[in-house]
BAZA-581653 format. One line per field, with one value per atom (N, C-alpha, C): atom name; y, x, z; residue in three letters. Coordinates in Angstrom, 1 decimal, padded with zeros to 4 digits. Atoms other than C-alpha are relative to their C-alpha. Layout:
N
site	(CA_...)
north	(Y_...)
east	(X_...)
up	(Z_...)
code	(ALA_...)
This chain:
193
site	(N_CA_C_N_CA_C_N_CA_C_N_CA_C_N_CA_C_N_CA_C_N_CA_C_N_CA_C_N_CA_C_N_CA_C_N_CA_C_N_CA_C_N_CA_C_N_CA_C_N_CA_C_N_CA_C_N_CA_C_N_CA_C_N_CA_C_N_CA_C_N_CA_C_N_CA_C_N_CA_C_N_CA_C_N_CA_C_N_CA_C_N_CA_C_N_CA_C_N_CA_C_N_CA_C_N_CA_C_N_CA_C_N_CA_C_N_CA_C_N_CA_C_N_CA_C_N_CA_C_N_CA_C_N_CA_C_N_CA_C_N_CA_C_N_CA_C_N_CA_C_N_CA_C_N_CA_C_N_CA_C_N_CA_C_N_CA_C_N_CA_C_N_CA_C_N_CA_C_N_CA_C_N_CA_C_N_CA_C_N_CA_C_N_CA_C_N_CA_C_N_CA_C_N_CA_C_N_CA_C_N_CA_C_N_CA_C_N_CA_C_N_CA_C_N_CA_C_N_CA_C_N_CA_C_N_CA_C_N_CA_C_N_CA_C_N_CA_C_N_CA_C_N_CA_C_N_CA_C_N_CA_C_N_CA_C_N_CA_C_N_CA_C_N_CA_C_N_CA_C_N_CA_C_N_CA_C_N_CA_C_N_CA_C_N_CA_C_N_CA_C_N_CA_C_N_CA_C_N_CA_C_N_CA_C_N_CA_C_N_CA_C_N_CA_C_N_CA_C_N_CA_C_N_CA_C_N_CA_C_N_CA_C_N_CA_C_N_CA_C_N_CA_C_N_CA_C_N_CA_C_N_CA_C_N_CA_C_N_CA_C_N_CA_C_N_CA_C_N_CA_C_N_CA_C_N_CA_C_N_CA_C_N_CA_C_N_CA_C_N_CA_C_N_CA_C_N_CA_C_N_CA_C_N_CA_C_N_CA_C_N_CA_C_N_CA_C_N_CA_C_N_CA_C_N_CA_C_N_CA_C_N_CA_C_N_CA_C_N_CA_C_N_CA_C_N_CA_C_N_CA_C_N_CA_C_N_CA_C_N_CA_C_N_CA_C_N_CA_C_N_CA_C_N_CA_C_N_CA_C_N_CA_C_N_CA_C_N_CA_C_N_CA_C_N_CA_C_N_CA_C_N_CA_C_N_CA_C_N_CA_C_N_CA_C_N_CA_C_N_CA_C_N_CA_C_N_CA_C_N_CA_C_N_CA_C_N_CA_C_N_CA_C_N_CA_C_N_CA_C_N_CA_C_N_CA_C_N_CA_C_N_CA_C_N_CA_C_N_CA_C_N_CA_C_N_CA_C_N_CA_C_N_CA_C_N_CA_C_N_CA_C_N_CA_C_N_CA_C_N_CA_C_N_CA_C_N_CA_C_N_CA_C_N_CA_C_N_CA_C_N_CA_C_N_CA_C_N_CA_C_N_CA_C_N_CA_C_N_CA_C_N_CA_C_N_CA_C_N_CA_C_N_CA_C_N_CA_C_N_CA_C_N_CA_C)
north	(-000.2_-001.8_001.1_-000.9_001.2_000.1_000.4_001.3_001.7_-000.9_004.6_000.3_-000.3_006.4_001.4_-001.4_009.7_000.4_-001.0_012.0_001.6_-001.4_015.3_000.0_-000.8_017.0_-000.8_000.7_015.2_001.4_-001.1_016.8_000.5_-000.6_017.1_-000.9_000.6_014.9_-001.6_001.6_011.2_-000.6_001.1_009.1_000.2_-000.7_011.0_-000.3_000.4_010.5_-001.3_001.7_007.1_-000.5_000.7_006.1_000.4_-000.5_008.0_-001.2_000.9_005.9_-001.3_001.5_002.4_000.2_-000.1_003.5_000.0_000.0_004.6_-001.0_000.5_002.7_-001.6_001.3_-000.7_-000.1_000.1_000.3_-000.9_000.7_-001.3_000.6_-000.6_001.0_-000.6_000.1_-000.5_001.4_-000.7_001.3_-000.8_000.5_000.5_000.0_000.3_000.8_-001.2_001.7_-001.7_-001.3_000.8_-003.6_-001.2_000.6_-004.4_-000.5_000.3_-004.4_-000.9_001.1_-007.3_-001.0_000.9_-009.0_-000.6_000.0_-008.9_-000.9_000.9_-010.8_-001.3_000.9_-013.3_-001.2_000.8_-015.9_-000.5_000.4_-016.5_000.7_-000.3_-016.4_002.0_-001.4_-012.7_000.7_-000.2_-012.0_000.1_000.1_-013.4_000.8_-000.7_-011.7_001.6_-001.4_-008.3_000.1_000.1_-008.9_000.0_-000.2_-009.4_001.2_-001.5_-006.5_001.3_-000.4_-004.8_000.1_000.3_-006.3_000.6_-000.9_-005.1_001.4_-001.2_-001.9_000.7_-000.5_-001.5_000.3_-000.8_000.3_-001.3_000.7_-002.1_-000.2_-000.3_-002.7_000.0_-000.2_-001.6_-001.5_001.0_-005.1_-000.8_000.1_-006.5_000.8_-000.7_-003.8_-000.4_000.5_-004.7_-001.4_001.6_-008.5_000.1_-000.1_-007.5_000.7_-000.3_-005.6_-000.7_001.1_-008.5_-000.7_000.9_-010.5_000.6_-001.0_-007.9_-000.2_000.3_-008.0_-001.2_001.0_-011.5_-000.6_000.9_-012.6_000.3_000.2_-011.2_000.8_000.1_-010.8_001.4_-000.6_-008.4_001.2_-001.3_-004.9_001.4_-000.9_-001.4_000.4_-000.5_-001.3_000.5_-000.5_-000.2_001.4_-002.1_003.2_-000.5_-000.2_003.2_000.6_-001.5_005.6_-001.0_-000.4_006.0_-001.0_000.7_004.2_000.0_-000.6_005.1_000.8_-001.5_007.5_000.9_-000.9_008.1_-000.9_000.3_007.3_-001.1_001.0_004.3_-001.3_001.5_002.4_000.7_000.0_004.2_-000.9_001.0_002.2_-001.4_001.6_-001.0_-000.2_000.1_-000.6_000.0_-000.1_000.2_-001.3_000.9_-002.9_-001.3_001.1_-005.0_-000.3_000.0_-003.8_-000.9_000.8_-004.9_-001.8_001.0_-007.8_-001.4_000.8_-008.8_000.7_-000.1_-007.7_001.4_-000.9_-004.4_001.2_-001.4_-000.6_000.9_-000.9_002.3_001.3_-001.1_004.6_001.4_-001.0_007.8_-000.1_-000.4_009.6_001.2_-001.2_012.4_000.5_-001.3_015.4_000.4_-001.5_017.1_000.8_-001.4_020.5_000.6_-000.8_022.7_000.7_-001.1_025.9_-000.5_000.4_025.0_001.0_-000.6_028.1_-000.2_000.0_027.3_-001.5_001.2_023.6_-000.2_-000.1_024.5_000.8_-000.4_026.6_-000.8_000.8_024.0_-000.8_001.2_021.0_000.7_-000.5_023.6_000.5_-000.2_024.5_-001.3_001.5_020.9_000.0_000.4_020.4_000.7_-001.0_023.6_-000.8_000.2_022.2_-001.2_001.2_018.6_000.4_-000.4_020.2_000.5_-000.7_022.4_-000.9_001.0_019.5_-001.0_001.3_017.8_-001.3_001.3_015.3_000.3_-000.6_015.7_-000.1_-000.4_016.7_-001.2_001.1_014.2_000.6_000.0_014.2_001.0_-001.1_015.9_000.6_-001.0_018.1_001.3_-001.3_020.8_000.5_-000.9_023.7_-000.7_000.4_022.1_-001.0_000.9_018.7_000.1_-000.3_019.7_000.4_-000.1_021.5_-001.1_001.4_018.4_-000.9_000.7_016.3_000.4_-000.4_018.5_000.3_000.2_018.9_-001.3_000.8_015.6_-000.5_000.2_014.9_001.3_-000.8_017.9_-000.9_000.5_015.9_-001.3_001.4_012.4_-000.4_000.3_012.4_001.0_-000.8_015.5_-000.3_000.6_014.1_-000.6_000.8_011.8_000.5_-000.6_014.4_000.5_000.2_015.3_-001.5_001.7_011.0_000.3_000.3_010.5_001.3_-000.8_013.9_-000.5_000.4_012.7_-001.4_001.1_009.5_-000.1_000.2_010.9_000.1_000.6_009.5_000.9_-001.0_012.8_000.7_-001.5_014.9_000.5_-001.1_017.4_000.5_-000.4_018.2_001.3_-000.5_021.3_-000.8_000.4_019.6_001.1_-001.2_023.0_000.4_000.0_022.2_-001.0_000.9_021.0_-001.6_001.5_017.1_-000.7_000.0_016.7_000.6_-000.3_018.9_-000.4_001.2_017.3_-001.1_001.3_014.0_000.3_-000.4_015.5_000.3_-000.7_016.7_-001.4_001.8_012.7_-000.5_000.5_011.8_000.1_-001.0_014.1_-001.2_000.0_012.6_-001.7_001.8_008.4_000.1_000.4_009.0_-001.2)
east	(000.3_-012.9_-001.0_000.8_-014.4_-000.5_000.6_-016.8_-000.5_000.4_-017.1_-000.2_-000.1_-018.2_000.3_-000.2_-016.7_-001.0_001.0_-019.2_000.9_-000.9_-018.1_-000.2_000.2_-018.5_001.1_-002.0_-015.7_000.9_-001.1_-012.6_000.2_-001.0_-012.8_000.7_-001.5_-010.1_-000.2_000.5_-012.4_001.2_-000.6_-009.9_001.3_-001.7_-006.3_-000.3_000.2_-008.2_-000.2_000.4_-009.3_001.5_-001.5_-005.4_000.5_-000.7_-003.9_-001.1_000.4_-006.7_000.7_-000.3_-005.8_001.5_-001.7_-001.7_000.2_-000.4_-002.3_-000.8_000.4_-004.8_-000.7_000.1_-005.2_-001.3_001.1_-008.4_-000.3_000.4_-010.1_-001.3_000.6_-011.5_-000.3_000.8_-014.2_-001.0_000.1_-014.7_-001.0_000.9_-017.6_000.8_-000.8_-015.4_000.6_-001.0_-012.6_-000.6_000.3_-015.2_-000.4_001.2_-017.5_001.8_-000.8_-014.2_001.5_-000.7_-012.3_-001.1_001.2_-016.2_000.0_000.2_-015.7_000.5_-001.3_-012.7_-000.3_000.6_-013.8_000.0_000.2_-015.1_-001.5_001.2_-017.6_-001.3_001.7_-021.6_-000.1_000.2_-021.6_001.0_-000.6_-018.6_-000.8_000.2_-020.4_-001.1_000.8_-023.4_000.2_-000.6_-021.3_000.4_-000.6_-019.7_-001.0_001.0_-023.0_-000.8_000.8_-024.9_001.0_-001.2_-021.3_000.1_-000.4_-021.2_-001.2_001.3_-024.9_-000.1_000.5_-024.3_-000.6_001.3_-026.9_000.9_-000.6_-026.0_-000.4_-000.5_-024.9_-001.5_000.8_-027.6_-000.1_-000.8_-027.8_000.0_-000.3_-028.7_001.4_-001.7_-025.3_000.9_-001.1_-023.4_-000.4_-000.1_-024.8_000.5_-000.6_-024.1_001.9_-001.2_-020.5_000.6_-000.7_-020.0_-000.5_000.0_-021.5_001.0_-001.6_-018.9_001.4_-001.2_-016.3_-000.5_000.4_-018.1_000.1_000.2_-018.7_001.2_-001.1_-015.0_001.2_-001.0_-013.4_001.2_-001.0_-010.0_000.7_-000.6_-007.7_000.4_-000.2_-008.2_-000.4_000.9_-009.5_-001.2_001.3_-012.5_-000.1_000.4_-014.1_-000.6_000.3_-014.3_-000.7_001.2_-017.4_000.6_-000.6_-016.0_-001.3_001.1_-018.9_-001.0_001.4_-021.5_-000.3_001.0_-023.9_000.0_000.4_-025.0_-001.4_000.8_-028.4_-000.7_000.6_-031.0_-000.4_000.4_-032.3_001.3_-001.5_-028.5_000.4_-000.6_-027.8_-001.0_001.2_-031.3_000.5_-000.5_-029.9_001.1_-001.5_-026.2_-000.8_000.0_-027.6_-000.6_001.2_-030.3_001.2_-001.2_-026.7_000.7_-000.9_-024.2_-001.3_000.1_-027.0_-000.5_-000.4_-027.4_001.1_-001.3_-023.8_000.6_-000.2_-023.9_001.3_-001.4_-021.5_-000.8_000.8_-022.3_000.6_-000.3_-021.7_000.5_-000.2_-019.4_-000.6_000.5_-019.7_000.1_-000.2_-020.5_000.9_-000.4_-017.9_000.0_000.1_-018.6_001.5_-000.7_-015.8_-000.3_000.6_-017.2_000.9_-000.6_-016.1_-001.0_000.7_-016.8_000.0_000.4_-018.0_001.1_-000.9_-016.2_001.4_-001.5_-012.8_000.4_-000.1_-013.2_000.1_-000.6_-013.5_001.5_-001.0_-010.9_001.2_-000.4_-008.8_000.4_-000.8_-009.0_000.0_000.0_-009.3_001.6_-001.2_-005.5_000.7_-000.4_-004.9_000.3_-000.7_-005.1_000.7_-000.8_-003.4_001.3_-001.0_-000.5_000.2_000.0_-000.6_000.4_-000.1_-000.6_001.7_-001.6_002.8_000.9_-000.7_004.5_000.4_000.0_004.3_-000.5_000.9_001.4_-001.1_001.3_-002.2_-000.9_000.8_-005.1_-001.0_001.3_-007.9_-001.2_001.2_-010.6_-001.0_000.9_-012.9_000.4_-000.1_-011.3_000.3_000.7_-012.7_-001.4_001.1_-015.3_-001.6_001.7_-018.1_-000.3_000.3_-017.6_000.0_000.3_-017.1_-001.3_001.5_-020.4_-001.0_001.0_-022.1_000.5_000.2_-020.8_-000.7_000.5_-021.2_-001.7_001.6_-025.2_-000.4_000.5_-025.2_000.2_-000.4_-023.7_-001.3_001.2_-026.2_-001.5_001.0_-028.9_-000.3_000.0_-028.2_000.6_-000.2_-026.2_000.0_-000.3_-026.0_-001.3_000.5_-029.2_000.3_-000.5_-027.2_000.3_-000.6_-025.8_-001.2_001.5_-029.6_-000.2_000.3_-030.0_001.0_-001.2_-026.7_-000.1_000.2_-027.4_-001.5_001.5_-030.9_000.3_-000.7_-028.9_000.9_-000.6_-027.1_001.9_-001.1_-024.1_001.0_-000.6_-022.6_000.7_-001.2_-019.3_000.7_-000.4_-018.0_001.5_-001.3_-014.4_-000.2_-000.4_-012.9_000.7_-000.6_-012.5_001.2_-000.8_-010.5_001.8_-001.4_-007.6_000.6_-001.2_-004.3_000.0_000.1_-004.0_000.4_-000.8_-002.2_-001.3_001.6_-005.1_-001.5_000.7_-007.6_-000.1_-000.2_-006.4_000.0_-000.2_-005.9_-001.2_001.4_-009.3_-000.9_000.2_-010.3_000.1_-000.5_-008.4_-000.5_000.6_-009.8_-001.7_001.5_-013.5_000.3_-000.4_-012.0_000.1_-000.5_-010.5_001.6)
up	(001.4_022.4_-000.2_000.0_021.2_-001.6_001.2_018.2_-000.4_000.7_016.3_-001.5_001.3_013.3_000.1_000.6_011.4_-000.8_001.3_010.0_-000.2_000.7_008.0_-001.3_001.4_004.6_-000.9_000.8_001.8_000.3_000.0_002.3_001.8_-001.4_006.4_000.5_-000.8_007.0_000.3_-000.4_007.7_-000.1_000.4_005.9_001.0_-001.1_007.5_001.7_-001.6_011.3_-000.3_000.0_010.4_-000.1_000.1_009.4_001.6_-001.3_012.6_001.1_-000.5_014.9_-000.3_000.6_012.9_000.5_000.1_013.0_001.6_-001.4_016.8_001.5_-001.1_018.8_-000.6_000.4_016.5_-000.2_000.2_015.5_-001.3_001.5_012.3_-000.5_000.5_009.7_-001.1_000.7_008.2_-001.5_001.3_004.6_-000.7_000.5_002.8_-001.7_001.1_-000.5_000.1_000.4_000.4_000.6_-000.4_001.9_-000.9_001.6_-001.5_-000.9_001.1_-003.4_000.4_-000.4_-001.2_-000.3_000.0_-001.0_-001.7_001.2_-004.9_-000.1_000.1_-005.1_001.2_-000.8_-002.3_-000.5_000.6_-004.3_001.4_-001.2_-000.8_-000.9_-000.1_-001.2_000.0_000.0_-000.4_-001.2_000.8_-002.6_-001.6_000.9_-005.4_-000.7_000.2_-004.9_-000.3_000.7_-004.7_-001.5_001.0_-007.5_-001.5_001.2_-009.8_000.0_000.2_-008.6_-000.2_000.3_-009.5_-001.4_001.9_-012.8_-000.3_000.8_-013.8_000.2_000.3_-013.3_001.5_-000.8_-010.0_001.3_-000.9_-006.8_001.5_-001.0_-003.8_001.0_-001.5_-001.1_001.1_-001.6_002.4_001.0_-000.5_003.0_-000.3_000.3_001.4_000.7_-001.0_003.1_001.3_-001.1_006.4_000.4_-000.2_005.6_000.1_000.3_004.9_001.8_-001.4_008.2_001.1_-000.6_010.0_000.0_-000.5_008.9_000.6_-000.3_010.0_001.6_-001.4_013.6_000.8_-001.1_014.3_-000.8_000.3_012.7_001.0_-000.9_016.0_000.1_000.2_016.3_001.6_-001.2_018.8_-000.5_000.8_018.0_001.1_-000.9_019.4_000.0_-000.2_018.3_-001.7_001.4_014.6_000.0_000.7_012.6_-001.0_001.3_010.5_-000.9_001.1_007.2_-001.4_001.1_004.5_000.3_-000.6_006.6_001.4_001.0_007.6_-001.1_000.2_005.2_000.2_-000.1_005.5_001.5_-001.1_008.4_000.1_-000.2_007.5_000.1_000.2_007.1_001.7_-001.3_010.7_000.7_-001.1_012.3_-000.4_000.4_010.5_000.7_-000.8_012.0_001.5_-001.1_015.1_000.8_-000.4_015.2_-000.3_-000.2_013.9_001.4_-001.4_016.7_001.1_-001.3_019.2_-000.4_000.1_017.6_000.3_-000.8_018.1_000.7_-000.9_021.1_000.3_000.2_020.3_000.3_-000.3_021.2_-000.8_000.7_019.2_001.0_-000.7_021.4_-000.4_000.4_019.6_-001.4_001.6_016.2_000.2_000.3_015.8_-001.1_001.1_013.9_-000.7_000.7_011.7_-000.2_000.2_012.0_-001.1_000.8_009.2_-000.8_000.4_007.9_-001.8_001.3_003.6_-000.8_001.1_002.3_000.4_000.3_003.8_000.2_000.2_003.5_-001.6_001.4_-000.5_000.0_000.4_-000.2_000.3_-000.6_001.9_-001.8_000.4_-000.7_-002.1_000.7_-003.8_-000.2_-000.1_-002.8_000.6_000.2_-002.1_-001.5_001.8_-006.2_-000.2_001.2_-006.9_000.6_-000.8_-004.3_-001.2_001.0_-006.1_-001.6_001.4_-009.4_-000.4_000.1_-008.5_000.2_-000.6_-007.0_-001.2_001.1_-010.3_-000.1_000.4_-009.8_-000.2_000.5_-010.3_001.4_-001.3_-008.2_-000.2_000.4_-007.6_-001.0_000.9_-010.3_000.6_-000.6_-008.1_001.3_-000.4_-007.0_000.0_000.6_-008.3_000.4_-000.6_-007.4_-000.2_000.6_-009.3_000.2_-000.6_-008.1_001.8_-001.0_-005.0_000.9_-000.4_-004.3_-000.8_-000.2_-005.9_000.9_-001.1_-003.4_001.2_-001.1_-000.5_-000.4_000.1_-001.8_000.4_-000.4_-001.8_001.3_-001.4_001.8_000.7_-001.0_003.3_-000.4_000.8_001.3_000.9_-000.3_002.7_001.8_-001.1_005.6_001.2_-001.0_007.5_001.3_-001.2_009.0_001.2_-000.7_010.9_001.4_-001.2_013.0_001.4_-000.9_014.6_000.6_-000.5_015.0_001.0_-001.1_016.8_001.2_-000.9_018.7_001.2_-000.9_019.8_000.9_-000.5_020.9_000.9_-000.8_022.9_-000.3_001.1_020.9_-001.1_001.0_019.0_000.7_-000.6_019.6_-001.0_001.1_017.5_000.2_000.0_016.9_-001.2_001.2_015.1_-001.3_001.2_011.4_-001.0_000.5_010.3_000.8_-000.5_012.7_-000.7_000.6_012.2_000.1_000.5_011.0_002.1_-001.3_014.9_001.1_-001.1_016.7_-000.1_000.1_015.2_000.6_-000.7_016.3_001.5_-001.6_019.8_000.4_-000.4_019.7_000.5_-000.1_019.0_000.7_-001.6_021.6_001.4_-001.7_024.3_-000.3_000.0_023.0_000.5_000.0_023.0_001.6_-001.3_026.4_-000.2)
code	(UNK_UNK_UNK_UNK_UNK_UNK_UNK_UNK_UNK_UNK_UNK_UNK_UNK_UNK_UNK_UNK_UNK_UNK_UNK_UNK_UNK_UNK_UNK_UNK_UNK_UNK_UNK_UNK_UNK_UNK_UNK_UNK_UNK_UNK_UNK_UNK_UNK_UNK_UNK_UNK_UNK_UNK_UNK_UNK_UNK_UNK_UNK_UNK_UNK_UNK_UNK_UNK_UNK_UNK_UNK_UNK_UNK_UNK_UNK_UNK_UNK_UNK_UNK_UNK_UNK_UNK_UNK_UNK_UNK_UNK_UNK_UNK_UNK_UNK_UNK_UNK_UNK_UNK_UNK_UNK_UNK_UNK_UNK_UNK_UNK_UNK_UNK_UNK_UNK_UNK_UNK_UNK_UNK_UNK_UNK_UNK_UNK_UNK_UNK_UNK_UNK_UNK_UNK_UNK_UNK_UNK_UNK_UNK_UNK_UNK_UNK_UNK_UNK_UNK_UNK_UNK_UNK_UNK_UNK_UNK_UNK_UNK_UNK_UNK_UNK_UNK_UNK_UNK_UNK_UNK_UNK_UNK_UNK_UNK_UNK_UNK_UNK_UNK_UNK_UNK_UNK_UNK_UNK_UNK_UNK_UNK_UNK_UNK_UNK_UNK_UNK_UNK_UNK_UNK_UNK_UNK_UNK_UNK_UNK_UNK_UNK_UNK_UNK_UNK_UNK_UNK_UNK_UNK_UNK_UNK_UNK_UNK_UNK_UNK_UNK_UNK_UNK_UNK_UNK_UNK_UNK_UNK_UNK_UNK_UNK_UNK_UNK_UNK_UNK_UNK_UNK_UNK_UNK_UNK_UNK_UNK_UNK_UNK_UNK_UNK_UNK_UNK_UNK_UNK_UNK_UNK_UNK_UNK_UNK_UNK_UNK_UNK_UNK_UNK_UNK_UNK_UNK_UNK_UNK_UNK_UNK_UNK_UNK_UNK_UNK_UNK_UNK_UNK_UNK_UNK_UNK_UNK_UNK_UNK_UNK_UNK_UNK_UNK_UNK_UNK_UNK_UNK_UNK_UNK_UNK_UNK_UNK_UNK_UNK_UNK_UNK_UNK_UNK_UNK_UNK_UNK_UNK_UNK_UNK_UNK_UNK_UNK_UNK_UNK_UNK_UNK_UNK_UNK_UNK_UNK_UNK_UNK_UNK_UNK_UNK_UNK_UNK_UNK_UNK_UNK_UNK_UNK_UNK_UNK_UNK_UNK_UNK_UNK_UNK_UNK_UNK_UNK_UNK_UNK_UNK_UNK_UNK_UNK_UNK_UNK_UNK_UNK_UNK_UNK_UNK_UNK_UNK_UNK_UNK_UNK_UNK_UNK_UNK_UNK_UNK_UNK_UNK_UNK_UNK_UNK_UNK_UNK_UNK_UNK_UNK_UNK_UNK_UNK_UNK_UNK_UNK_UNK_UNK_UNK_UNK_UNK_UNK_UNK_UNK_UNK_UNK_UNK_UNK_UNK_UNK_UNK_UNK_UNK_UNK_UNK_UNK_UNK_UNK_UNK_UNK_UNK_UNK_UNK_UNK_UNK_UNK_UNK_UNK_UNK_UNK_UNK_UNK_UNK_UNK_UNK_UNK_UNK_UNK_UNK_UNK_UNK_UNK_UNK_UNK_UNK_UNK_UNK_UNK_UNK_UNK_UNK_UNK_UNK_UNK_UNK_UNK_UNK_UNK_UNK_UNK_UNK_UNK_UNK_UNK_UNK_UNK_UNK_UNK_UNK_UNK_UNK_UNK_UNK_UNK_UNK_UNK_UNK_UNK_UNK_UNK_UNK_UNK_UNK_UNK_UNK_UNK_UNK_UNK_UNK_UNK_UNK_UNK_UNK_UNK_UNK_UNK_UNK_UNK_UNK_UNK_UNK_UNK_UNK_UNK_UNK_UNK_UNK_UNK_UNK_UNK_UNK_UNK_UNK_UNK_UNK_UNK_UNK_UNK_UNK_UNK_UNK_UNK_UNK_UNK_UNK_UNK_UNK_UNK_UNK_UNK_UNK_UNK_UNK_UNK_UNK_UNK_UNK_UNK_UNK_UNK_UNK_UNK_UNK_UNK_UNK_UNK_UNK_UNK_UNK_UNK_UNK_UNK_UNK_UNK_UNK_UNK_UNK_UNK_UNK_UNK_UNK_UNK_UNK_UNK_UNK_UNK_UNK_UNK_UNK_UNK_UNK_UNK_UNK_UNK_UNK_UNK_UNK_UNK_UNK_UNK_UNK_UNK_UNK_UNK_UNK_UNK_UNK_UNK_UNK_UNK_UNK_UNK_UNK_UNK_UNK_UNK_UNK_UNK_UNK_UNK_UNK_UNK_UNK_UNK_UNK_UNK_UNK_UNK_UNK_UNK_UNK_UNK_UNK_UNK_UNK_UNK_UNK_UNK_UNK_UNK_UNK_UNK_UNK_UNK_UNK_UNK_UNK_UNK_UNK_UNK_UNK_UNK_UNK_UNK_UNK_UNK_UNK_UNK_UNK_UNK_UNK_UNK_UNK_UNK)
């Protein structure tokens, strides 16, 4: 069982390598989205608790998220191992994850990088919408220039620290995020073993 997280800028590919893992080696990609918004519906103790700090309006906390991927760790089951996607993000939710895993007794194989260059990572999901648009459906909401660089500020802002932690840890490999959907994954592959 191998226990990783994807780091990378929106738009290098996280979610497409996380499905290819899950589809090819039975991983379980733990999403801090579908996490809060199954925990919601729940009707369990933690559920209920997501669910109100949900309903007021107020922003989730890293204690709740950590309780949530507790229960995902100590509920088992016969897998290859967990893909972190949008957690950590910043330094102090990676010292918390790190102080869980040894908790329940689990290690954090690696953090892989999706390296990617910014100007042809906008250009990249900037011709995503135009493509979506021609095809006759629509482009994601933000996906556009001006949301775009507010995300990525906010990702250099919050998480790219991560990449220094997990390097200082030992714990960090870097894949080209600018290759193909297929060498990408091959690149993944080479780091999994």
């Amino acid at each position: 069982m191998i226990n990783i997280i994807l780091l990378g800028p929106p738009g290098a590919g996280k979610g497409t390598q996380a499905q290819k893992l899950v589809d090819e080696r039975g991983m379980v990609q733990l999403s801090t989205g579908d996490m809060l918004r199954a925990a919601r519906t729940s009707g369990t103790e933690m559920g209920n608790m997501v669910a109100g700090v949900m309903d007021r309006g107020e922003l989730v906390t890293d204690e709740i998220v950590i309780g949530l991927i507790r229960e995902q760790l100590e509920a088992g089951g016969d897998h290859g191992g967990f893909i972190f996607d949008g957690f950590p993000r910043t330094l102090a939710q990676a010292d918390a994850l790190g102080a869980l895993l040894e908790e329940v007794d689990q290690t954090l194989e690696h953090a892989i990088e999706l390296a990617v260059n910014d100007d042809v990572l906008v250009e990249r999901i900037l011709g995503r919408a135009a493509d979506a648009v021609a095809a006759g459906g629509t482009a994601r909401a933000d996906d556009n220039e001006e949301s775009l660089k507010i995300r990525l500020m906010a990702y250099y802002k919050q998480t790219s620290p991560l990449i220094g932690y997990y390097h200082a840890k030992g714990k960090l490999r870097s894949v080209d995020g600018l290759g193909t959907m297929d060498g990408v994954a091959a690149e993944i592959a080479g780091v999994l073993g």
